[in-house]
C-alpha positions as CSV (number, residue, x, y, z in Angstrom):
1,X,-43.6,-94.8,-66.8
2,X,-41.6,-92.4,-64.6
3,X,-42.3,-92.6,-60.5
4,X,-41.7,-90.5,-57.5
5,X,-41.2,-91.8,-53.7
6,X,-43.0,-89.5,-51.2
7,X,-41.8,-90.8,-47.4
8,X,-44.1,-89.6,-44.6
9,X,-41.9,-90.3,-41.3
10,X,-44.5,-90.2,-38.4
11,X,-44.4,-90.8,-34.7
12,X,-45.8,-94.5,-35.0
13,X,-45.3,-95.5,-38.5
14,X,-42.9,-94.6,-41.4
15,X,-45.2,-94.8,-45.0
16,X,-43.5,-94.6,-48.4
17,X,-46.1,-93.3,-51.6
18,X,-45.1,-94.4,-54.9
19,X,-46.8,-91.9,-57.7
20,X,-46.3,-91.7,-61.5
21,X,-46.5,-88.8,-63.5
22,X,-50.6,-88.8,-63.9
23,X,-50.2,-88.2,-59.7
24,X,-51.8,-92.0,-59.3
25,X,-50.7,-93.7,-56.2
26,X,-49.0,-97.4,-57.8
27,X,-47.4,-98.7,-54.6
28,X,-47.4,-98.0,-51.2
29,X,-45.6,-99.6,-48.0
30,X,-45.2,-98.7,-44.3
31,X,-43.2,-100.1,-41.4
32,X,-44.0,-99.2,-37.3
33,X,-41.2,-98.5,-35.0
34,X,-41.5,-98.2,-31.0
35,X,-41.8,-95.2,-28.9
36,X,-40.1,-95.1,-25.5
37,X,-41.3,-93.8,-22.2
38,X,-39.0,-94.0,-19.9
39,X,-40.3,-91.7,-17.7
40,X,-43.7,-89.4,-17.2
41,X,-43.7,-87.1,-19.9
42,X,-40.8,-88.7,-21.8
43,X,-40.8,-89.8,-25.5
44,X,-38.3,-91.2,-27.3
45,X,-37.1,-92.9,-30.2
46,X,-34.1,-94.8,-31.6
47,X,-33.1,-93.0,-34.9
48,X,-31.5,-95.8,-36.5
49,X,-34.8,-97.5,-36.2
50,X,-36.4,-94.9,-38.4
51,X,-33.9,-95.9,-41.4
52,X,-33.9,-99.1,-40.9
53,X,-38.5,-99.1,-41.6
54,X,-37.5,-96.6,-44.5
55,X,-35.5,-98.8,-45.9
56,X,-37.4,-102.4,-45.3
57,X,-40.6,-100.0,-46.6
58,X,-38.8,-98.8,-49.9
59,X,-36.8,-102.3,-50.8
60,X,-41.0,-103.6,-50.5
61,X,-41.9,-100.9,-53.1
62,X,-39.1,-102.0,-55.5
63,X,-39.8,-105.3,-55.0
64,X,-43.9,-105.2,-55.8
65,X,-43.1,-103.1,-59.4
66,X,-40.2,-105.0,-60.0
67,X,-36.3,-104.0,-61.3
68,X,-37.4,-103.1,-64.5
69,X,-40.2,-100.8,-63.2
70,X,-38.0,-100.0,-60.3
71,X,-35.2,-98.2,-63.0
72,X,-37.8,-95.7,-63.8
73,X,-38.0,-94.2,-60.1
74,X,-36.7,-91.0,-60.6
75,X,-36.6,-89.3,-56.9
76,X,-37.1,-89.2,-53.3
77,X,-38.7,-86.9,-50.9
78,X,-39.5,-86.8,-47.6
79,X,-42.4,-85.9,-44.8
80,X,-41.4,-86.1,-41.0
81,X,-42.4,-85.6,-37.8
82,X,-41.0,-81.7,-36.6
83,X,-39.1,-80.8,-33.7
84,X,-37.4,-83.9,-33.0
85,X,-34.2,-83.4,-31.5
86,X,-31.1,-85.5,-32.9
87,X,-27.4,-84.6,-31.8
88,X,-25.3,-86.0,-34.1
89,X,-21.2,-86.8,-32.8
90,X,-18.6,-86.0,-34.9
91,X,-18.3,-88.8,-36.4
92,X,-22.2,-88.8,-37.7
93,X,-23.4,-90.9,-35.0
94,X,-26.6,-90.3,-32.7
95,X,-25.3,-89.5,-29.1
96,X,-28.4,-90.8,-27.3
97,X,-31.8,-91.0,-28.4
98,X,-34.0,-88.9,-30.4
99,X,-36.8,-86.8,-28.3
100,X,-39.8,-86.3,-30.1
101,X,-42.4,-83.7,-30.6
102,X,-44.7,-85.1,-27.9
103,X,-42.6,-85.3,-25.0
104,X,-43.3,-82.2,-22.1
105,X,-40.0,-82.9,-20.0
106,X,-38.7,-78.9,-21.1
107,X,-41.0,-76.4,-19.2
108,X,-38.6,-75.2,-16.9
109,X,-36.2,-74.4,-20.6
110,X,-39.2,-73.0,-22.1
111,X,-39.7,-70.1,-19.2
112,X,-35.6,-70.0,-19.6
113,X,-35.8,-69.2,-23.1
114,X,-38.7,-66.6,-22.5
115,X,-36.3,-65.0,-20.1
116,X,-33.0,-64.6,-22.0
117,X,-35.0,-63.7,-25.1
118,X,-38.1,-61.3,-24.1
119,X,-40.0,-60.0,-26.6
120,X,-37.5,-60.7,-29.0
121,X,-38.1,-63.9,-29.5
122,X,-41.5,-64.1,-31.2
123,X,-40.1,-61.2,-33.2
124,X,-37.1,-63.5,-34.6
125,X,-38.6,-66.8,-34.2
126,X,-42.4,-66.3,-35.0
127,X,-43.6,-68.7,-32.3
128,X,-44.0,-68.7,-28.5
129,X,-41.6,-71.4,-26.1
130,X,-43.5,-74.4,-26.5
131,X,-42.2,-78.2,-24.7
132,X,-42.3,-79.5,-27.8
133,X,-40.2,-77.3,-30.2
134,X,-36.0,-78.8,-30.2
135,X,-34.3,-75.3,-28.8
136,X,-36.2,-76.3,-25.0
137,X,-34.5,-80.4,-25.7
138,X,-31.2,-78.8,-26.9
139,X,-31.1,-76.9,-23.6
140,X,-32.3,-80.0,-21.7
141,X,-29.9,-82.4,-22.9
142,X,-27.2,-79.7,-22.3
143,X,-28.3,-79.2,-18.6
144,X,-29.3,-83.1,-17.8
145,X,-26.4,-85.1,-19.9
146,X,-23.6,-83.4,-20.1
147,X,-21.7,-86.2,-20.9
148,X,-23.6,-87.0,-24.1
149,X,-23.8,-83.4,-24.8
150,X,-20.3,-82.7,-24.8
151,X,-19.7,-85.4,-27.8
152,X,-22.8,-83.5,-29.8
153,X,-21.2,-81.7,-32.6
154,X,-24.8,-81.3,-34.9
155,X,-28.8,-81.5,-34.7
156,X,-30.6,-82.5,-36.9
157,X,-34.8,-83.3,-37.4
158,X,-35.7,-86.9,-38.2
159,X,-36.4,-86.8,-41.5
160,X,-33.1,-84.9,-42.1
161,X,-31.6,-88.0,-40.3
162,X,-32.9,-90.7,-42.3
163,X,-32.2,-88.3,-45.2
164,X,-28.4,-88.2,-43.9
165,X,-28.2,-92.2,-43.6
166,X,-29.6,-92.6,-47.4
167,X,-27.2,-89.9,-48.6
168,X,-24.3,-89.7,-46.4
169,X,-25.1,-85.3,-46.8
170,X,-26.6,-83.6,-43.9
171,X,-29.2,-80.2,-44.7
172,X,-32.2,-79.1,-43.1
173,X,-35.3,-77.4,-45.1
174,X,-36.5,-74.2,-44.2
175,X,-40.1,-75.5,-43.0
176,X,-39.0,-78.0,-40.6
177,X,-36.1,-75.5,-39.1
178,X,-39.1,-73.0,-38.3
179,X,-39.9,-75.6,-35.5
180,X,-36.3,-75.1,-33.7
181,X,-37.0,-71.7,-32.4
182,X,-33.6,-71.0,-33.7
183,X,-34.3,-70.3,-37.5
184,X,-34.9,-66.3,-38.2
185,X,-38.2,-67.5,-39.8
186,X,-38.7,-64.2,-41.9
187,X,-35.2,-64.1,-43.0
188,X,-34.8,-67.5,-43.4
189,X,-31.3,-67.9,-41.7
190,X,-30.3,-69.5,-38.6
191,X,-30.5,-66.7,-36.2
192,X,-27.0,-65.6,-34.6
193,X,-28.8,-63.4,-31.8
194,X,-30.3,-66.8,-30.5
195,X,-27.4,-68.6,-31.1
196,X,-25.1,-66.2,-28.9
197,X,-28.1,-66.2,-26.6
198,X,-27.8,-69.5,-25.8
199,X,-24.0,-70.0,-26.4
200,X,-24.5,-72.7,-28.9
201,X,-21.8,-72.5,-32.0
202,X,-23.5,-71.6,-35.9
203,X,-21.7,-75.5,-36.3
204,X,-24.5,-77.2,-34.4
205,X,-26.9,-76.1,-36.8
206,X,-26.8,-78.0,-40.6
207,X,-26.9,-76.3,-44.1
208,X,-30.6,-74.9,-44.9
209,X,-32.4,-75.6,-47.9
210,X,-34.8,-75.6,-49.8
211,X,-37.6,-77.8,-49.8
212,X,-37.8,-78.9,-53.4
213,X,-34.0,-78.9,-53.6
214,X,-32.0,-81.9,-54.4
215,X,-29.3,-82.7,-51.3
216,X,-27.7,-86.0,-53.1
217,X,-28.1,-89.8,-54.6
218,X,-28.8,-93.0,-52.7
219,X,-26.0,-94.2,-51.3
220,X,-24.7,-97.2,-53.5
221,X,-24.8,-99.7,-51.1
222,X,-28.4,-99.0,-49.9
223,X,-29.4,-99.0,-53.6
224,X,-28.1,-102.5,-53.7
225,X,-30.3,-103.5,-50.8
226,X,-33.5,-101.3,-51.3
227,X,-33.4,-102.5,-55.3
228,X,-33.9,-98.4,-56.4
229,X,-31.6,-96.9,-58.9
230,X,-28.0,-95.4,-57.4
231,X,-28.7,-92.6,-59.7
232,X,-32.2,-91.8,-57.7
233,X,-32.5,-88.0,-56.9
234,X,-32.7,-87.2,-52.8
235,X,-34.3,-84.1,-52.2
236,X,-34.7,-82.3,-48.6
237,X,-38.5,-82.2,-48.4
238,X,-40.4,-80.8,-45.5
239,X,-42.3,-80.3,-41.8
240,X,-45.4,-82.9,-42.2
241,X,-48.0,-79.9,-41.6
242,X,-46.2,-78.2,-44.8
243,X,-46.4,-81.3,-46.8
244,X,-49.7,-81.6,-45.5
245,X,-50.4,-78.4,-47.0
246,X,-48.9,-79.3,-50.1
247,X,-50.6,-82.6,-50.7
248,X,-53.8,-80.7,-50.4
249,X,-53.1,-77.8,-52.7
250,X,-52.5,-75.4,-50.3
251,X,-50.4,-72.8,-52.5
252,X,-51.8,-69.4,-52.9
253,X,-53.7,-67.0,-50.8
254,X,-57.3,-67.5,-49.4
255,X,-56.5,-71.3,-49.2
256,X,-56.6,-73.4,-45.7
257,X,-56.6,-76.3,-44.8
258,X,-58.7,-78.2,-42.0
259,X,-57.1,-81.1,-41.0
260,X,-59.2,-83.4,-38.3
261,X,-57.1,-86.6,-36.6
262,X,-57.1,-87.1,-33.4
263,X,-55.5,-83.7,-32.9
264,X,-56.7,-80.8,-35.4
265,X,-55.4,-78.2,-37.5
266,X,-56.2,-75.2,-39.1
267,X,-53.5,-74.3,-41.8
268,X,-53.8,-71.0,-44.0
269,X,-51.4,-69.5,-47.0
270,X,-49.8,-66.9,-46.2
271,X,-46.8,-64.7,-48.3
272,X,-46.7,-61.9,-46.3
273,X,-43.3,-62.6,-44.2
274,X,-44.5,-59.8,-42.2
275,X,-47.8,-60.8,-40.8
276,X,-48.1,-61.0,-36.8
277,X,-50.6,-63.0,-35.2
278,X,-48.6,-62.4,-32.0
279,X,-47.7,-65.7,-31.1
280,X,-51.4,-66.7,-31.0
281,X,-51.3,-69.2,-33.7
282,X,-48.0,-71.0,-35.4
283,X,-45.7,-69.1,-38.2
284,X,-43.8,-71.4,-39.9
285,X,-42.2,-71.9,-43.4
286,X,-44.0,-73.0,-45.8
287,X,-42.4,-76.0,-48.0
288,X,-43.2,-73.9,-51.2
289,X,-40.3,-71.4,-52.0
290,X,-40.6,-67.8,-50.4
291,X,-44.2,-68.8,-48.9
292,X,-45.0,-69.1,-45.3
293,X,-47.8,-70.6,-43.4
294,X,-50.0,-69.8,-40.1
295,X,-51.3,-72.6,-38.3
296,X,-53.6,-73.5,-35.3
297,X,-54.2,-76.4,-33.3
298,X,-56.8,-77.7,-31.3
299,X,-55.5,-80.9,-29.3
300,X,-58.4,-83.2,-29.1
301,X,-60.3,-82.7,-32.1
302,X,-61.2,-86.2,-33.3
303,X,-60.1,-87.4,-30.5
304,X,-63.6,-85.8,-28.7
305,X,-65.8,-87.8,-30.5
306,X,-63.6,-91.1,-29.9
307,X,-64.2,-90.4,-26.5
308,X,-67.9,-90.0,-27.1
309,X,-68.2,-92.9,-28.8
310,X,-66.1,-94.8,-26.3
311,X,-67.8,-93.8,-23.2
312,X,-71.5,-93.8,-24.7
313,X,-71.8,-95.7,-27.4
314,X,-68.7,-98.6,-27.4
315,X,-70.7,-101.3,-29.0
316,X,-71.8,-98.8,-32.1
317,X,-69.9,-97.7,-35.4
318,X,-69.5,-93.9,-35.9
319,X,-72.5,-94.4,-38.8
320,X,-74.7,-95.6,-35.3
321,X,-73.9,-93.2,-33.2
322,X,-74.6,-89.9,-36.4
323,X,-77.5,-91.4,-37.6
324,X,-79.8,-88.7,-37.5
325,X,-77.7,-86.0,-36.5
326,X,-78.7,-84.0,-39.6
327,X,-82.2,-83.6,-38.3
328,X,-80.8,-81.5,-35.4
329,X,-80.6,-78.2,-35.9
330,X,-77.7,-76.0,-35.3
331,X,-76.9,-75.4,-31.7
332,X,-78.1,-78.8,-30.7
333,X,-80.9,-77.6,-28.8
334,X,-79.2,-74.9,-26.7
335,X,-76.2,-76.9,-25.9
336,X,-72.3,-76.5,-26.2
337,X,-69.2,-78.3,-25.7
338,X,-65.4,-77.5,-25.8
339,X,-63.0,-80.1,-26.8
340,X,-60.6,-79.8,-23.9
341,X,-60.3,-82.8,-22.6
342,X,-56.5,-82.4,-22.8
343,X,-56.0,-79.1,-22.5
344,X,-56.0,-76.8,-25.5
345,X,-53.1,-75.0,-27.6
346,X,-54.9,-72.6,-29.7
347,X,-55.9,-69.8,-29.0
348,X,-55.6,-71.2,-25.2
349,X,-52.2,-72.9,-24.3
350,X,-53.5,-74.3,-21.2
351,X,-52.9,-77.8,-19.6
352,X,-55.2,-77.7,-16.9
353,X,-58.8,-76.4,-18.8
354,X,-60.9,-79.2,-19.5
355,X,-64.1,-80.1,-21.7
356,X,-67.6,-78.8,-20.5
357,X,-71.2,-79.2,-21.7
358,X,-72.8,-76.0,-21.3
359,X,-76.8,-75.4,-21.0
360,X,-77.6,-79.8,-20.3
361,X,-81.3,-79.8,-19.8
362,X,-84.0,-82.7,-19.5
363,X,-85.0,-82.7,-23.4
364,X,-81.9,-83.1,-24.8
365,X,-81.1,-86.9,-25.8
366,X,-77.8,-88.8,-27.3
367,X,-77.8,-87.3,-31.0
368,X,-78.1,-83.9,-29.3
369,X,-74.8,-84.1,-27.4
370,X,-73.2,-86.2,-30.3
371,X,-73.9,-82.5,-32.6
372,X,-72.6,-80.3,-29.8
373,X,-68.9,-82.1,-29.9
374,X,-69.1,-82.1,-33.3
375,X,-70.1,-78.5,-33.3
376,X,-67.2,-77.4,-29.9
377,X,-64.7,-79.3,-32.2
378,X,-65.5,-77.0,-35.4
379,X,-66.4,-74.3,-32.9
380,X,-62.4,-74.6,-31.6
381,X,-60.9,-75.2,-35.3
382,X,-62.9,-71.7,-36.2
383,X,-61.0,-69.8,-33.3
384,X,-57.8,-70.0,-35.7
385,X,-59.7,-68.9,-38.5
386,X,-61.5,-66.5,-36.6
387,X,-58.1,-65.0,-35.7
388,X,-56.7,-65.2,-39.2
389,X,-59.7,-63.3,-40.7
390,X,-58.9,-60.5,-37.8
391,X,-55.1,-60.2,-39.1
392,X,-56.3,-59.5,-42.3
393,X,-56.4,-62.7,-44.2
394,X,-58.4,-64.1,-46.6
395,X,-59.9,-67.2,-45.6
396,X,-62.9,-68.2,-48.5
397,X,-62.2,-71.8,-49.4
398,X,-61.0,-74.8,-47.0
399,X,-59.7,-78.1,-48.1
400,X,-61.1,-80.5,-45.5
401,X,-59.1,-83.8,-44.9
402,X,-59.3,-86.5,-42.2
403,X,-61.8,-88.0,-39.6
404,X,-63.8,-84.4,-40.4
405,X,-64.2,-84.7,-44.2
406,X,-65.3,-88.7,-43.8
407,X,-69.2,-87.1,-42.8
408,X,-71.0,-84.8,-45.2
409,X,-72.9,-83.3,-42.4
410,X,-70.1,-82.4,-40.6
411,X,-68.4,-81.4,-43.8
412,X,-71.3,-78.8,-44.3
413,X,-71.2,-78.1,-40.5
414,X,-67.9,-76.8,-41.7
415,X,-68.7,-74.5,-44.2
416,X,-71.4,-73.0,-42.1
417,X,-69.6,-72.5,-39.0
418,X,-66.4,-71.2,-41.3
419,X,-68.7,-69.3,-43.4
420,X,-66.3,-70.8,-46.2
421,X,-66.3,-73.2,-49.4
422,X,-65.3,-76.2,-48.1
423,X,-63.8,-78.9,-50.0
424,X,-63.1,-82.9,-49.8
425,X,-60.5,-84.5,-51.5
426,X,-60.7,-87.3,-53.6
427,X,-58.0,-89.4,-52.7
428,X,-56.5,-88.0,-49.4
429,X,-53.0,-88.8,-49.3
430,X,-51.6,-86.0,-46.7
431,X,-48.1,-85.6,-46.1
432,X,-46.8,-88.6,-48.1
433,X,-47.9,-86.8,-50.9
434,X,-46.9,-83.3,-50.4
435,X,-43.3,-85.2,-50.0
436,X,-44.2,-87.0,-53.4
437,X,-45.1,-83.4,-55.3
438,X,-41.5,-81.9,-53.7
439,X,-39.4,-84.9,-55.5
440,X,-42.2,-84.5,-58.9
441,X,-41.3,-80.9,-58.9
442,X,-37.8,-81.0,-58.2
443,X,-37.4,-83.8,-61.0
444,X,-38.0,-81.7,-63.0
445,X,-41.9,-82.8,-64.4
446,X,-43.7,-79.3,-63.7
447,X,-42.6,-76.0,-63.8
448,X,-44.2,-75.2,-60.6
449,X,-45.8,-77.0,-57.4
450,X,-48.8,-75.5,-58.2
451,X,-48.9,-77.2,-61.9
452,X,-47.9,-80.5,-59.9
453,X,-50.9,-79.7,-57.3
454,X,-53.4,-79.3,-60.7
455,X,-52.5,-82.8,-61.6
456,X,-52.1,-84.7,-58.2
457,X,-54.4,-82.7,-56.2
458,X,-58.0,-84.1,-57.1
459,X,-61.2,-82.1,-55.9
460,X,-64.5,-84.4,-54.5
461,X,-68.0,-82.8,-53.3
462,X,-67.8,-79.1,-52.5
463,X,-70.0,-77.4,-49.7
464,X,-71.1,-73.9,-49.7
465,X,-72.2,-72.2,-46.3
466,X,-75.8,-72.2,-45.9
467,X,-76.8,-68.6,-44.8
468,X,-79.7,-68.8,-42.3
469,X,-76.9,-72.0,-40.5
470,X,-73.6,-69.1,-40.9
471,X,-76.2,-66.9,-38.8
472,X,-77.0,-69.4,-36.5
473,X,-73.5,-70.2,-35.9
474,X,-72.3,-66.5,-35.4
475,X,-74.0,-66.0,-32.2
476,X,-73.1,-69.4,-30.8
477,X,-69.7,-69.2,-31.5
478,X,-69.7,-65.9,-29.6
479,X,-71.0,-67.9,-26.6
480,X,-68.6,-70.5,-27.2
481,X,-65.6,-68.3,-26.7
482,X,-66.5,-67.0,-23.2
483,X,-66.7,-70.5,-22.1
484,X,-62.8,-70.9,-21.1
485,X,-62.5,-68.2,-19.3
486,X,-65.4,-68.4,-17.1
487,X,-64.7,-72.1,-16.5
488,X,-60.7,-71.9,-16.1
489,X,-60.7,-70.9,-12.3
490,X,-62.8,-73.8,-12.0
491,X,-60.6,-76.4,-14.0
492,X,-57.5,-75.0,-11.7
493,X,-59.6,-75.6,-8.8
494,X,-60.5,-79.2,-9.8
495,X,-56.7,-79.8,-11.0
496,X,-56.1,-81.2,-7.5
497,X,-58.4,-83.8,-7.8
498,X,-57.8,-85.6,-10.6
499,X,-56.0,-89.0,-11.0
């Protein structure tokens, strides 16, 4: 039997996926790392600490198959973590620490980068100035430590980093360099106009490639330690939301894919290298060849009904706290919630709006308010879609994964709110397996991602919008959208006096 290692390198954890050829998960490992916080705002990591998890978590894969098992692993792929900033000396070693996605020390780069660029930045880049993307750290590091910048020679993302420590090559794929706002996104080249914008060399930036292409062997040594074969194929992999994508089939048109963690995310297919949504929602590369992919994010999507179940019901499972919440009808009674409780991204990049409950009155009880975050959270997911269907896309089935797709009522919520086929997965792997498919296909075993995606990709319960519900739902959701702005003045106001 023949196997495939998908790594998923995450903020708090890196996972490794062994799959063979009938896309069955055999083995499976992960190792945590710390985050650093030096300061308010800050987040950090220690790069080598990423490869030294990979490592400990593949040489525990090896070991639990055995060497004779072990001989049969084929290749290698990876899932990380975007915008990551790691500056690389010339002699390959990290200059200071890696800052990660989540840390919001770069606004004042951000409004520099909207300046020096204009409107040409969402034309070349695809995607607005955001803290977390690497251009705003790049900048940062350069204006903040010059000391450590000045012995920077190359960046690269932190999968690309582990990637370089198991392979002594250094590349970048083309889905994970859409979240630098310096890749060309619709050319797919590092973009010389930003470059020269910001007086950075075309050295800093590493080879681009493709996602399913191969970018070298394990390093002997590390084969030694880890127990794999030196002759394992290495291939680049992708941007966790691409891989995301990939692990749940999301390949051709009309296809998205509604993503519920603590966060959430509304991802849909797109080929068109042309499409503008504006800056509204993310354009990034997708990790299949020539394909692309729009995505929008609502920041506290799970993360709302955590809170509701902390605050009101901390002694109750999730199971408690739903029972019943099918026997309330959509709307929950005249009352609405939006999930801002940390701000919002899409279609609203705001850090000071905050959650509401709209229309409260004396009738409405527990299960009521427990359906209204349900519905604000699908209600805030459906603005991306919303705006998808408005640029001309086809949005008719949705692959449902995460907290969101563990409740069939809010799995039909879904499709009647979307006014989509909605789908569960049966064995929800996420980015770990989108890495797994990239090394499957670039190993040669299918002649396409989408014939690995027919074999890996398994299908569970499917829920089709219920038409007098889609009704229901139109006219809330039209009610739903004027909530921000008539309560932003307000959340400004209130800004002050917060803790």
């Amino acid at each position: 039997m023949s196997y495939v290692i998908g790594i998923d390198l995450g903020t708090s954890a890196v996972k490794a996926l062994l799959i063979n050829k009938e896309g069955t998960v055999a083995g499976e490992a992960s190792r945590s790392y710390p985050l650093y916080h030096e300061h308010t705002g800050w987040s950090e990591q220690k790069p080598d600490d990423w490869v030294d998890a990979t490592l400990e978590a593949l040489g525990e894969l090896a070991a639990a198959i055995g060497p004779e098992a072990s001989a049969q692993i084929e290749g290698i792929s990876f899932s990380g973590q975007m915008h990551g900033l790691v500056l690389l000396s010339g002699a390959g070693n990290p200059v200071r620490n890696a800052i990660l996605w989540n840390d919001t020390r770069t606004t004042a780069q951000c409004r520099e980068i909207e300046r020096t660029l204009g409107d040409k930045l969402l034309g070349i880049t695809r995607n607005p100035a955001l803290e977390g993307f690497t251009l705003p750290k790049i900048l940062w590091v350069r204006e903040n430590e010059p000391a450590a910048f000045e012995q920077a020679e190359l960046f690269l993302l932190p999968k690309d980093y582990v990637r370089y420590r198991l392979t002594g090559e250094r590349h970048m794929d083309y889905s994970d360099a859409a979240g630098t706002l310096l890749l060309d996104v619709a050319a797919k080249r590092w973009s010389e106009e930003v470059l020269a914008a910001f007086e950075l060399p075309a050295s800093f930036c590493p080879p681009l490639v493709e996602s399913h292409g191969q970018t070298g062997t394990l390093l002997a040594e590390l084969a030694q330690r880890t127990g794999l074969p030196a002759t394992v194929k290495v291939f680049a992999g992708g941007a966790d939301n691409a891989c995301g994508a990939i692990g749940a089939g999301i390949l051709s048109e009309g296809l998205t894919l509604c993503s519920i963690g603590t966060s959430g995310v509304i991802l849909s297919y797109e080929n068109d290298k042309n499409k503008d949504f504006a800056g509204k929602v993310h354009f990034f590369n997708h990790g299949k060849e020539d394909a692309f992919y729009a995505m929008g994010v609502t920041l506290a999507a799970g993360y709302s009904l955590s809170w509701f179940k902390k605050t009101f019901a901390p002694d109750e499972s999730f199971d408690e706290l739903l029972a019943g919440i099918e026997e309330v009808k959509p709307g929950a009674g005249g009352l609405l919630f939006t999930p801002y409780l940390v701000g919002e991204r899409t279609p609203h990049p705001d850090s000071l709006i905050r959650a509401s409950f709209i229309g409260v009155d004396g009738s409405h009880e527990r299960i009521h308010f427990a359906r209204a975050v349900m519905e604000g959270i699908t209600f805030s997911l459906h603005e991306s879609v919303d705006m998808f269907r408005a640029a001309g896309k086809t949005v008719n089935t949705i692959v449902s994964i995460g907290g969101g797709a563990q409740n069939p009522v809010w799995l039909q919520m879904q499709a009647d709110i979307f006014d989509a086929k909605v789908v569960a997965l049966e064995n929800e792997q996420g980015p770990g397996l989108g890495a797994a498919m990239l090394a499957a296909y670039g190993s040669g075993w299918f002649e396409s991602l989408e014939a690995c995606a027919a074999k890996f990709v398994k299908h569970a319960k499917q829920y089709s919008p219920q038409p007098e519900a889609v009704e229901a739902y139109k006219g809330l959701f039209r009610i739903y959208q004027q909530v921000y702005a008539q309560t932003r003045s307000l959340n400004e106001a209130l800004a002050a006096y917060r803790s």
